[in-house]
C-alpha atoms as an extended CHARMM CRD file, in Angstrom:
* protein
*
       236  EXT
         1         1  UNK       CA              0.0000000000        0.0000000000        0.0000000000  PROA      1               0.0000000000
         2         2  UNK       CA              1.2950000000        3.5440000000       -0.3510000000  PROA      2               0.0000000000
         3         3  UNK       CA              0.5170000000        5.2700000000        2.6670000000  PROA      3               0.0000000000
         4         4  UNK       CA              1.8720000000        8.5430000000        1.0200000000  PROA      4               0.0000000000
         5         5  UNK       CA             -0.9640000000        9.2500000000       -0.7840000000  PROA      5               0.0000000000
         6         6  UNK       CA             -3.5500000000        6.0530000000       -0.5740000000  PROA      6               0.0000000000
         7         7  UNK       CA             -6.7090000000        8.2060000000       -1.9370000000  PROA      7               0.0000000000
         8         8  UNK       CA             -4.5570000000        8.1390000000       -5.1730000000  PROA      8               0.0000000000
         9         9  UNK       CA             -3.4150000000        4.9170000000       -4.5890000000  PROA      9               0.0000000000
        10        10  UNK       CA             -7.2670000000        3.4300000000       -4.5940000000  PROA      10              0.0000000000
        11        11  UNK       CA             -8.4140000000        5.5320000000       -7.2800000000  PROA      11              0.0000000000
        12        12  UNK       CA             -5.5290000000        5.9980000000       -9.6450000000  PROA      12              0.0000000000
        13        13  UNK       CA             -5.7830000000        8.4770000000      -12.5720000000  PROA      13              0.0000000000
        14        14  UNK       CA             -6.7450000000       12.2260000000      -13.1750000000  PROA      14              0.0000000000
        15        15  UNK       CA             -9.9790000000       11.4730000000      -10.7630000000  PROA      15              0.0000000000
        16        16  UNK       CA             -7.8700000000       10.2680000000       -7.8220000000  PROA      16              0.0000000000
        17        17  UNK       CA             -5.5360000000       13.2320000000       -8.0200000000  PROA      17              0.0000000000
        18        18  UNK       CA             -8.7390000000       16.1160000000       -8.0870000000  PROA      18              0.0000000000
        19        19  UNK       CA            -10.3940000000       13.6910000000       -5.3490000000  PROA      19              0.0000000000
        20        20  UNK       CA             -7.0810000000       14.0120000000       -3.1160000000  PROA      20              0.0000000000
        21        21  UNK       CA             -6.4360000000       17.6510000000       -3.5750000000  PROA      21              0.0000000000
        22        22  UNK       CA             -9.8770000000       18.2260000000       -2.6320000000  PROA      22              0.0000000000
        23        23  UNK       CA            -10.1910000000       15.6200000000       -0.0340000000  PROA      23              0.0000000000
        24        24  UNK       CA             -7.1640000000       17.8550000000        1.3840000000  PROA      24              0.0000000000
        25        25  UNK       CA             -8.6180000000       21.0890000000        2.0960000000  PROA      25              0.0000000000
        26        26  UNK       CA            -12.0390000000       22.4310000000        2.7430000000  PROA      26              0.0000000000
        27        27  UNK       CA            -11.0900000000       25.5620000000        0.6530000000  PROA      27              0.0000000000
        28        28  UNK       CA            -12.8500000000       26.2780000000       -2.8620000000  PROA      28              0.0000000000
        29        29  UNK       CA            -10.6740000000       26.1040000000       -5.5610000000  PROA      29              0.0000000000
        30        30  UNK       CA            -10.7020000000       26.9690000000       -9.0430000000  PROA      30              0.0000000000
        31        31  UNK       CA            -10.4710000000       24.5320000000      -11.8500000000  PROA      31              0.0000000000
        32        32  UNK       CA             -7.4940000000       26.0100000000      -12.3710000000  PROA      32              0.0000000000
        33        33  UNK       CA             -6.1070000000       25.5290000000       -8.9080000000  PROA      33              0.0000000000
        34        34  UNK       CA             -6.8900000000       22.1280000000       -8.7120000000  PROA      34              0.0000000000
        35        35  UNK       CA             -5.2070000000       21.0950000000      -12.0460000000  PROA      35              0.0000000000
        36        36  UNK       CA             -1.8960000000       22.2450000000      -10.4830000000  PROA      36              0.0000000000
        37        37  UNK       CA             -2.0960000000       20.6400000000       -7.3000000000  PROA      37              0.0000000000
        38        38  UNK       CA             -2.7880000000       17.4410000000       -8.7550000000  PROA      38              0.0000000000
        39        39  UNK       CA             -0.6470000000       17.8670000000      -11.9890000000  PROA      39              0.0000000000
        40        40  UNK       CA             -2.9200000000       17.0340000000      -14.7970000000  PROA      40              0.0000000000
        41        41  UNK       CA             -3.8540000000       19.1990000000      -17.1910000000  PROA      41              0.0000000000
        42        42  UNK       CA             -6.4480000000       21.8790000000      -17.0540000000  PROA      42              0.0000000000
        43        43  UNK       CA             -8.8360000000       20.2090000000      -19.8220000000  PROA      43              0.0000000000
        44        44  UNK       CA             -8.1370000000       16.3200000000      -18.2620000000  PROA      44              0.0000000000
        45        45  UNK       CA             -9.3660000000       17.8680000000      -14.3240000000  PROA      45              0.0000000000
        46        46  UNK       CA            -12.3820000000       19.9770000000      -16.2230000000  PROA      46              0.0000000000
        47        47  UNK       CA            -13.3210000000       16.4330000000      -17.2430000000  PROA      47              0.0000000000
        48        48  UNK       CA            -13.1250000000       14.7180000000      -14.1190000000  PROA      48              0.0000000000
        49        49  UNK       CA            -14.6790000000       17.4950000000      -12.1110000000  PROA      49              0.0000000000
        50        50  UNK       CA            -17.5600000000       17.1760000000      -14.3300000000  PROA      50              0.0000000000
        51        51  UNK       CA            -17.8280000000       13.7520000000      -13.7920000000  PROA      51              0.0000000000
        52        52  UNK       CA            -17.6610000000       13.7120000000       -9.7270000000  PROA      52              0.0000000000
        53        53  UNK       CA            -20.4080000000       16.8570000000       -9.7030000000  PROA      53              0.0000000000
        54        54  UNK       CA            -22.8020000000       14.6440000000      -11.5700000000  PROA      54              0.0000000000
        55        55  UNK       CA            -22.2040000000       11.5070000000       -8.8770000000  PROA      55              0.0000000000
        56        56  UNK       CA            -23.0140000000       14.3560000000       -6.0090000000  PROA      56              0.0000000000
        57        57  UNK       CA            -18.9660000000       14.2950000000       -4.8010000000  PROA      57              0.0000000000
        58        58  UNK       CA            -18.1050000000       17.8030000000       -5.7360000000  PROA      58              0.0000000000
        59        59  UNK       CA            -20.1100000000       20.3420000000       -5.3650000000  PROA      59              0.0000000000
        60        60  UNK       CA            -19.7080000000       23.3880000000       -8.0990000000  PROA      60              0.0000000000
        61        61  UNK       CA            -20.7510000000       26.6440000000       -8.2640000000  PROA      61              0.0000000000
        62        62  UNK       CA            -20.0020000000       29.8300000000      -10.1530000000  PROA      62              0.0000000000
        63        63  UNK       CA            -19.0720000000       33.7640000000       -8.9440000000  PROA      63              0.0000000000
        64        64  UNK       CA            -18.0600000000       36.7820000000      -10.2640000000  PROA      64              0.0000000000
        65        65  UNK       CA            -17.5010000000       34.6970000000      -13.4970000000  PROA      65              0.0000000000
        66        66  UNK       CA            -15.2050000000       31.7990000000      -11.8610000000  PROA      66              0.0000000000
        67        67  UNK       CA            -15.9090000000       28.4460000000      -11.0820000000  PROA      67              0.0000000000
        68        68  UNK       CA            -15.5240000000       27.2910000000       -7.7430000000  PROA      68              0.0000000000
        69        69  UNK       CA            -15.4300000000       23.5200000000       -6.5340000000  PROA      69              0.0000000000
        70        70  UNK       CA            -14.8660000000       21.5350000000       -3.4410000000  PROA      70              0.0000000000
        71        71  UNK       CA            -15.2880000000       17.7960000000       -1.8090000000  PROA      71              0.0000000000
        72        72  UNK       CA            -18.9600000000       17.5340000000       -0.5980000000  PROA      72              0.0000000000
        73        73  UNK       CA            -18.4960000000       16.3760000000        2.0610000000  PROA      73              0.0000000000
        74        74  UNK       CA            -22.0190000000       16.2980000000        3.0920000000  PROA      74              0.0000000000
        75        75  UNK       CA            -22.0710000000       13.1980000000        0.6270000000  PROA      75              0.0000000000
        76        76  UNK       CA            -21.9280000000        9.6610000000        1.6660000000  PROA      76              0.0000000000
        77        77  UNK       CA            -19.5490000000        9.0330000000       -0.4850000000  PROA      77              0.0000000000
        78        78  UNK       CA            -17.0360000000       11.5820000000        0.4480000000  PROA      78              0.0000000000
        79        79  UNK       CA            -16.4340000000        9.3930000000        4.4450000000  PROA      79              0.0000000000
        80        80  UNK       CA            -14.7840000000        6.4140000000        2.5760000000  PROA      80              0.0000000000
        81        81  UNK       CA            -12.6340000000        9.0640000000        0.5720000000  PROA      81              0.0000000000
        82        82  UNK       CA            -11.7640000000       11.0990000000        3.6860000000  PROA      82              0.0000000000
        83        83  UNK       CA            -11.0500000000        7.9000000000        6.0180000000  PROA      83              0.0000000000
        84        84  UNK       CA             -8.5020000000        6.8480000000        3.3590000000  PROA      84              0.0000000000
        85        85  UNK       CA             -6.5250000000       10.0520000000        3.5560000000  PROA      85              0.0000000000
        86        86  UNK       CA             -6.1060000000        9.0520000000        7.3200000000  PROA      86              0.0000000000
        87        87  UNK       CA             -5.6090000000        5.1830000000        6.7450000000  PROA      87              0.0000000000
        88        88  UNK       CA             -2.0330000000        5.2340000000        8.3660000000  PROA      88              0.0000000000
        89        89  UNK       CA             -3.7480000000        6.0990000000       12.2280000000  PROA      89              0.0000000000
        90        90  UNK       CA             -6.0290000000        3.1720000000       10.8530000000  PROA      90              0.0000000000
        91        91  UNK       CA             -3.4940000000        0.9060000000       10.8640000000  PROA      91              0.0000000000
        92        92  UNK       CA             -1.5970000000        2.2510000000       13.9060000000  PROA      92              0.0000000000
        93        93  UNK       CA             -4.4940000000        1.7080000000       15.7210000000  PROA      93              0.0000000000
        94        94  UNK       CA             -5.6300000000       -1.7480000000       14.5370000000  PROA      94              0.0000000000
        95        95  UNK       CA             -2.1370000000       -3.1500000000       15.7440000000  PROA      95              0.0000000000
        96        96  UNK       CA             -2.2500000000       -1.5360000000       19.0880000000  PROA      96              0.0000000000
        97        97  UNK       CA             -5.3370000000       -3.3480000000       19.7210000000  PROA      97              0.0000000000
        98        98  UNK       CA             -4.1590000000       -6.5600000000       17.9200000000  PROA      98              0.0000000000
        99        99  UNK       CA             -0.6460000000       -6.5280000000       20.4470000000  PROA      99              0.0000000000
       100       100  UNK       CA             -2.8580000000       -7.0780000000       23.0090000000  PROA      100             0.0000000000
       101       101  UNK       CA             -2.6390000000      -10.4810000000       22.3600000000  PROA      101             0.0000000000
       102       102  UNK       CA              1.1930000000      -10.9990000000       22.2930000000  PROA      102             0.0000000000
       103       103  UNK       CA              2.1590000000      -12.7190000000       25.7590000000  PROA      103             0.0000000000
       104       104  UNK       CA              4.4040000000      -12.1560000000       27.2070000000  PROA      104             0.0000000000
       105       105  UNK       CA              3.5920000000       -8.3640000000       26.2630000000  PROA      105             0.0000000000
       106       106  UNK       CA              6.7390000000       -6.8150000000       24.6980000000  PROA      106             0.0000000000
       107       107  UNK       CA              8.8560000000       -3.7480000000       27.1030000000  PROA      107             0.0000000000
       108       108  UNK       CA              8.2290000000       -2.2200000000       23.6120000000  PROA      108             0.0000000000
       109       109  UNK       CA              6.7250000000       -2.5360000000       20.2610000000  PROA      109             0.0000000000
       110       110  UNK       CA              7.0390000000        0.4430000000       17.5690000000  PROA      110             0.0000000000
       111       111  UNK       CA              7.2060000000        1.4350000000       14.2020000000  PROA      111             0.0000000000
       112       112  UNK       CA             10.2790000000        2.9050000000       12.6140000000  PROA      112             0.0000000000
       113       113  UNK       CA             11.0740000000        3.7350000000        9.1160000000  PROA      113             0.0000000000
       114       114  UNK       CA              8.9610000000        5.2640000000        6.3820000000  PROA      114             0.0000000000
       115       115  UNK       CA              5.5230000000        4.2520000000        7.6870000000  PROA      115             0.0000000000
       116       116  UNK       CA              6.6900000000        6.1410000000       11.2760000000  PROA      116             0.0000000000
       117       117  UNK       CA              7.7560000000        8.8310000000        8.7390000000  PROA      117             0.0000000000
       118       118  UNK       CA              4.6690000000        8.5690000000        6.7620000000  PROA      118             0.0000000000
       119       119  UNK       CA              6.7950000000        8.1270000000        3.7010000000  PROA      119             0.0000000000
       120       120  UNK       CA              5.7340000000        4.3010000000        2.9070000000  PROA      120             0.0000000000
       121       121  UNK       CA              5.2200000000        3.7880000000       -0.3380000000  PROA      121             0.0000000000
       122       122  UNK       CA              3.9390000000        0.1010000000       -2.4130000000  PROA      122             0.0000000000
       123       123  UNK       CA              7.5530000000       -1.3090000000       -2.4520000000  PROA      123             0.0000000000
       124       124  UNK       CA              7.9140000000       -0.6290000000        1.4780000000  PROA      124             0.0000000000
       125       125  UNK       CA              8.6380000000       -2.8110000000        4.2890000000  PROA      125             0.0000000000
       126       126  UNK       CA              6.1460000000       -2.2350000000        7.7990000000  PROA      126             0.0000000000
       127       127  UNK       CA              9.3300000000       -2.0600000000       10.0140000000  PROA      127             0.0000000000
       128       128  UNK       CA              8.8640000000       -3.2110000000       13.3770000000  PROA      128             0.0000000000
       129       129  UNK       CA             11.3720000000       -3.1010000000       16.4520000000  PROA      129             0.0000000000
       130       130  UNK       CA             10.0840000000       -5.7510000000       19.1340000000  PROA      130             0.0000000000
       131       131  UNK       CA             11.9600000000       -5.7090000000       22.7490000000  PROA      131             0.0000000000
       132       132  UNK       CA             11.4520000000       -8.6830000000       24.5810000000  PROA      132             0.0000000000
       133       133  UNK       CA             11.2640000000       -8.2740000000       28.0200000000  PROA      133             0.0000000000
       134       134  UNK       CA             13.1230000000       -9.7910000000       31.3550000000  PROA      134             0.0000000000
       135       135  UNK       CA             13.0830000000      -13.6250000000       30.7710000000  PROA      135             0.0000000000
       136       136  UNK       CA             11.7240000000      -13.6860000000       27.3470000000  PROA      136             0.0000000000
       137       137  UNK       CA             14.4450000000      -15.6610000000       25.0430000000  PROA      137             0.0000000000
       138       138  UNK       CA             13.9570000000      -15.9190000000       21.5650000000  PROA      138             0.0000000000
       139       139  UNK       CA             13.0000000000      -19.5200000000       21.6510000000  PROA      139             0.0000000000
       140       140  UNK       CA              9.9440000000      -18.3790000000       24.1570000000  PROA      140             0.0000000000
       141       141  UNK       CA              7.5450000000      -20.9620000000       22.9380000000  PROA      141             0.0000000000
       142       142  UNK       CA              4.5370000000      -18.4900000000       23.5930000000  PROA      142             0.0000000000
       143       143  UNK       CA              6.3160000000      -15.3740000000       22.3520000000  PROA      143             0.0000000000
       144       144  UNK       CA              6.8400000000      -17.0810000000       19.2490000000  PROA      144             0.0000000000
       145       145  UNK       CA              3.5510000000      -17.8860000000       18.5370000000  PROA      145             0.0000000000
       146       146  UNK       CA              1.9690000000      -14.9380000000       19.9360000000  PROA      146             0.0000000000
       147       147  UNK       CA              4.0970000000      -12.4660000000       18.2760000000  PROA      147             0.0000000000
       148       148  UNK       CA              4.2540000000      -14.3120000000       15.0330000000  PROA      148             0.0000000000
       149       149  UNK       CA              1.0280000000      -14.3820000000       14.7780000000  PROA      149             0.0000000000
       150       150  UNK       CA              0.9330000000      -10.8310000000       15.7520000000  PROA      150             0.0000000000
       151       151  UNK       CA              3.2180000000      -10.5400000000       12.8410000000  PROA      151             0.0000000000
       152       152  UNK       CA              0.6870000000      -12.1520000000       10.0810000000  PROA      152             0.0000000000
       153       153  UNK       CA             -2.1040000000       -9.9570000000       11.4890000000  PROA      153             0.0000000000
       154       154  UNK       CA              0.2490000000       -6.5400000000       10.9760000000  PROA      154             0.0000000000
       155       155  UNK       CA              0.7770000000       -7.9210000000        7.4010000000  PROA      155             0.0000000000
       156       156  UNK       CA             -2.9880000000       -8.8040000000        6.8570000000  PROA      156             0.0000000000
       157       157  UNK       CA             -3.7560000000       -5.1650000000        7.7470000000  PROA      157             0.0000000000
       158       158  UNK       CA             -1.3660000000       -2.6090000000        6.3320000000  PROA      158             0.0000000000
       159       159  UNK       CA             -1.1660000000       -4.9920000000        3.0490000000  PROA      159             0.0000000000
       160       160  UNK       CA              2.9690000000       -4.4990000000        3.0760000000  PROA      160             0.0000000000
       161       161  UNK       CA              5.7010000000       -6.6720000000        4.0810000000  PROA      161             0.0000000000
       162       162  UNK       CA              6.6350000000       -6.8840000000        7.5210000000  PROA      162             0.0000000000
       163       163  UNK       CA             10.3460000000       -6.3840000000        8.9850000000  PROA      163             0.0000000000
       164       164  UNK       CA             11.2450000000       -7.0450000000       12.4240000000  PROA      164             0.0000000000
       165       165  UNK       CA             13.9820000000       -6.0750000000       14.7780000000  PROA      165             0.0000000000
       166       166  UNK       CA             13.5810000000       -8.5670000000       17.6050000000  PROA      166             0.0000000000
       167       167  UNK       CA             15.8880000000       -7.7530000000       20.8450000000  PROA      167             0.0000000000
       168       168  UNK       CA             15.7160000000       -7.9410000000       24.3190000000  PROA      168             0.0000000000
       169       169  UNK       CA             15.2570000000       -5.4600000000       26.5690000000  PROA      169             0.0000000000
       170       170  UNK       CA             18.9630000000       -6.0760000000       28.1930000000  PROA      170             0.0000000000
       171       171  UNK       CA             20.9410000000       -5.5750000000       24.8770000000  PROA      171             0.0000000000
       172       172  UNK       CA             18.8170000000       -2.2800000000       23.5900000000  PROA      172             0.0000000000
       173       173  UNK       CA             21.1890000000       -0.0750000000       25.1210000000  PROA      173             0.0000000000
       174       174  UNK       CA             24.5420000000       -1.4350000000       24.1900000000  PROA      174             0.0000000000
       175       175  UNK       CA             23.3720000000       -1.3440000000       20.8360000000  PROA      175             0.0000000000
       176       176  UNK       CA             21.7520000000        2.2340000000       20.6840000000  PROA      176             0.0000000000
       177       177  UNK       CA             25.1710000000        3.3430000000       22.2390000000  PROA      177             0.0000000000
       178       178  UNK       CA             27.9320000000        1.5090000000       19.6960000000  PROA      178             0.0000000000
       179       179  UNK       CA             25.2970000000        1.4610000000       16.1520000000  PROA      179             0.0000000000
       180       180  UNK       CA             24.3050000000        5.0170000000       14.6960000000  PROA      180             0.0000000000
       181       181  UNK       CA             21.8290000000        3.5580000000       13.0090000000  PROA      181             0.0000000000
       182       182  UNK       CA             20.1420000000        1.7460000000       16.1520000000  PROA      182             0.0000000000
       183       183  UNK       CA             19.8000000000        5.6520000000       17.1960000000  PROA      183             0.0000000000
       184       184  UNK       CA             18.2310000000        6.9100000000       14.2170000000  PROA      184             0.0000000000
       185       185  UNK       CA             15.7070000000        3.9030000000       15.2180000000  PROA      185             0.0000000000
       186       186  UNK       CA             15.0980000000        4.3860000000       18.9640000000  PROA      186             0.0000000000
       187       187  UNK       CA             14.7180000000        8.1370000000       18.2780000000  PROA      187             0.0000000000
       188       188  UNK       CA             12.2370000000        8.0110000000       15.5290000000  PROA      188             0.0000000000
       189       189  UNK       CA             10.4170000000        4.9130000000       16.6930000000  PROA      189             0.0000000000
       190       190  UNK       CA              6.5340000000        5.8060000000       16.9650000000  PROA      190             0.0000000000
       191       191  UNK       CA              5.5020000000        3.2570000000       20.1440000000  PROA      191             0.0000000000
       192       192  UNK       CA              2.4450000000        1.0270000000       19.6120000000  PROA      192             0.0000000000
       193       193  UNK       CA              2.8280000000       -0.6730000000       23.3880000000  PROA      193             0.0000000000
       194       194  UNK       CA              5.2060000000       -0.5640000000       26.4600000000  PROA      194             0.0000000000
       195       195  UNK       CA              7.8080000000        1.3410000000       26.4070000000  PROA      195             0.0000000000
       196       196  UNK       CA              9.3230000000        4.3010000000       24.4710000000  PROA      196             0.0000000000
       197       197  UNK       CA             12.2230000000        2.6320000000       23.1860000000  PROA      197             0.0000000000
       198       198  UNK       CA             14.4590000000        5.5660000000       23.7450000000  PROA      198             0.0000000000
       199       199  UNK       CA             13.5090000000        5.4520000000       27.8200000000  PROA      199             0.0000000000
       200       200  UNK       CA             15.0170000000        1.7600000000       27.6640000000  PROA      200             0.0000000000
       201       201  UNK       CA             18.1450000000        2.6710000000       25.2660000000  PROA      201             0.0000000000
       202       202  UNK       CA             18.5820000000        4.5490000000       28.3910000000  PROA      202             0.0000000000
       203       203  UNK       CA             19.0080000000        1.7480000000       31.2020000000  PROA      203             0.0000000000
       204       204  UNK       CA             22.2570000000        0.2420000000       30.9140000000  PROA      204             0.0000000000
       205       205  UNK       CA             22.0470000000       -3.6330000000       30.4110000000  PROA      205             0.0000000000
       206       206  UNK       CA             24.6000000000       -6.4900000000       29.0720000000  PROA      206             0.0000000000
       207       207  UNK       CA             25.1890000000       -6.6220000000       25.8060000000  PROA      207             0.0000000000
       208       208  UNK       CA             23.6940000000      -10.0820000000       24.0260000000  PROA      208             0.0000000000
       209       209  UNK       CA             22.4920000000      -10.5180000000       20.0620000000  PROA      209             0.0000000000
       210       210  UNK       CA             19.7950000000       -9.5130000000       17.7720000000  PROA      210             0.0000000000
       211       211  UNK       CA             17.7030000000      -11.5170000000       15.5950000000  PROA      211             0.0000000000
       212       212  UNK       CA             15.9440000000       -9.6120000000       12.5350000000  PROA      212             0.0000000000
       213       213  UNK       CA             13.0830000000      -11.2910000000       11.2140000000  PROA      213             0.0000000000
       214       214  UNK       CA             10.7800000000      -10.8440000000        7.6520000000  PROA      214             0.0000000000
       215       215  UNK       CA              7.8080000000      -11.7490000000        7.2060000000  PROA      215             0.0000000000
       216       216  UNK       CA              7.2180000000      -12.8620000000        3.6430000000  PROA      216             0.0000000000
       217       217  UNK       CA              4.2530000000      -11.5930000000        1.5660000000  PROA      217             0.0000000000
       218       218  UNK       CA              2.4300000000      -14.5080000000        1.7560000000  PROA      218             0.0000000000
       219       219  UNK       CA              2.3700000000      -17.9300000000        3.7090000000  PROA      219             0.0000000000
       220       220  UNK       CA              0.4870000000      -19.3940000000        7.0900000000  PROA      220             0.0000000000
       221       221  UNK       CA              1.7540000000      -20.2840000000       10.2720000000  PROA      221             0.0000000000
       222       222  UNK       CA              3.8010000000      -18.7050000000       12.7820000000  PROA      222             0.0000000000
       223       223  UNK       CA              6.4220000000      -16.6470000000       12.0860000000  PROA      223             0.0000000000
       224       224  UNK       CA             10.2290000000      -18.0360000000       13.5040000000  PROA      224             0.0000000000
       225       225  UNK       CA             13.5990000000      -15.6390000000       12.8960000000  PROA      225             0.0000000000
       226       226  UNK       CA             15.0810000000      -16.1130000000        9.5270000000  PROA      226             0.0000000000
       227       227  UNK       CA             18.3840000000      -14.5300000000        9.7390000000  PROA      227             0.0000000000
       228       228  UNK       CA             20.5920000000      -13.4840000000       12.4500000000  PROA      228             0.0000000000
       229       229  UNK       CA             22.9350000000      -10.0560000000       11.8810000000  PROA      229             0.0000000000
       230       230  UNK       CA             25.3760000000       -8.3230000000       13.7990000000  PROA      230             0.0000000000
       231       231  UNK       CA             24.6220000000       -5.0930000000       11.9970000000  PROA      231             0.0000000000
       232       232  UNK       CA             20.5550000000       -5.3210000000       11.0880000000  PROA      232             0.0000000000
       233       233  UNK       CA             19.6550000000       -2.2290000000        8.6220000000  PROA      233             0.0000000000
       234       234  UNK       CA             16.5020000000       -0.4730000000        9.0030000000  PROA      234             0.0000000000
       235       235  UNK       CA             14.8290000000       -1.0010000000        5.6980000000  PROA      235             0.0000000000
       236       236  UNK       CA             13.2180000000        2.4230000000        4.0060000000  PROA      236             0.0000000000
């Protein structure tokens, strides 16, 4: 999915552009305007706008010799169009209630990378940093199935690859103090349950290993780590 601009992603083509710069602002425009903003042509979003007035999606209207047109979004149709615009808190908020299930619960589970960013586009990974709490080994027969499964549910709902960072909560630190790029993540990480990550970068624990796990596109069962990496890169 690309969560950068899913309203054009859903409805691709000169229609999906107007629809998103409208769906953007609650402002009249001018034809004019709004062939700009969504880089078509003045004559291709004169057609389109036509067609959307006559389903009841735009509204149009004419002064002091302009035309003016906006979403109506007194229509029906326009709460599908507008919910899409926001589908990324969607998603965020589907897997916060769908952690609920992993057990043991994680010290942490967040989102890092371009879908933190907002910047996740169709070829982008859902990356996921997972701290395991006190205990909690990677061979945890319940965290394995809980947070794999966990895992095919995130994949299920924001319809991209999954990527996960699994570590425990004692090595975080070590590794947010030697790895630059372990910063970038703890500092950017947008927290779905637990901990912020950056609080336990914080605590000083013994250093251990790190297991990065994908989930592929498609395939049951539970989810077990793939590869292990001394270095694990962040995936954009």
């Amino acid at each position: 999915m690309d969560y950068s601009r899913p309203l054009e992603a859903i409805i691709p083509g000169t229609s999906g552009r107007v629809l998103g710069v409208l769906a953007r602002t609650e402002t009249e425009l001018t034809i004019t305007q709004v062939a700009k903003l969504a880089q078509a042509s003045r004559d291709r979003t004169s057609v389109a706008i036509g067609r959307l007035v006559s389903l009841g999606i735009v509204s149009r209207r004419e002064i002091a010799g302009a035309v003016l047109v906006r979403l109506e979004r007194g229509s029906a149709a326009a709460g599908p169009l507008l919910a899409l615009l926001d589908l990324r808190s969607t998603v965020v908020d589907q897997l916060v209630a769908a952690a609920e299930m992993i057990d043991p619960q994680p010290a942490s589970l967040a989102l890092f990378g371009s879908f933190a960013r907002g910047t996740a586009g169709v070829g982008s990974d859902l990356d996921v940093l997972a701290i395991r709490p006190d205990g909690v080994g990677l061979d945890d027969e319940r965290w394995l199935d809980t947070f794999g499964e966990w895992q095919n549910i995130a994949q299920r709902v924001a319809g991209n690859p999954v990527h996960v960072l699994d570590v425990s909560v004692h090595e975080l630190p070590d590794l947010v103090e030697k790895r630059p790029m372990w910063q970038k993540i703890v500092r950017e990480a947008m927290r779905l349950t637990g901990e912020e990550p950056e609080r336990l970068a914080a605590e000083p624990h013994t250093r251990a290993t790190i297991v990065s796990q994908a989930v592929p596109r498609s395939g049951p069962g539970t989810t077990r780590a793939l590869a292990a990496h001394r270095s694990p890169r962040a995936r954009r």
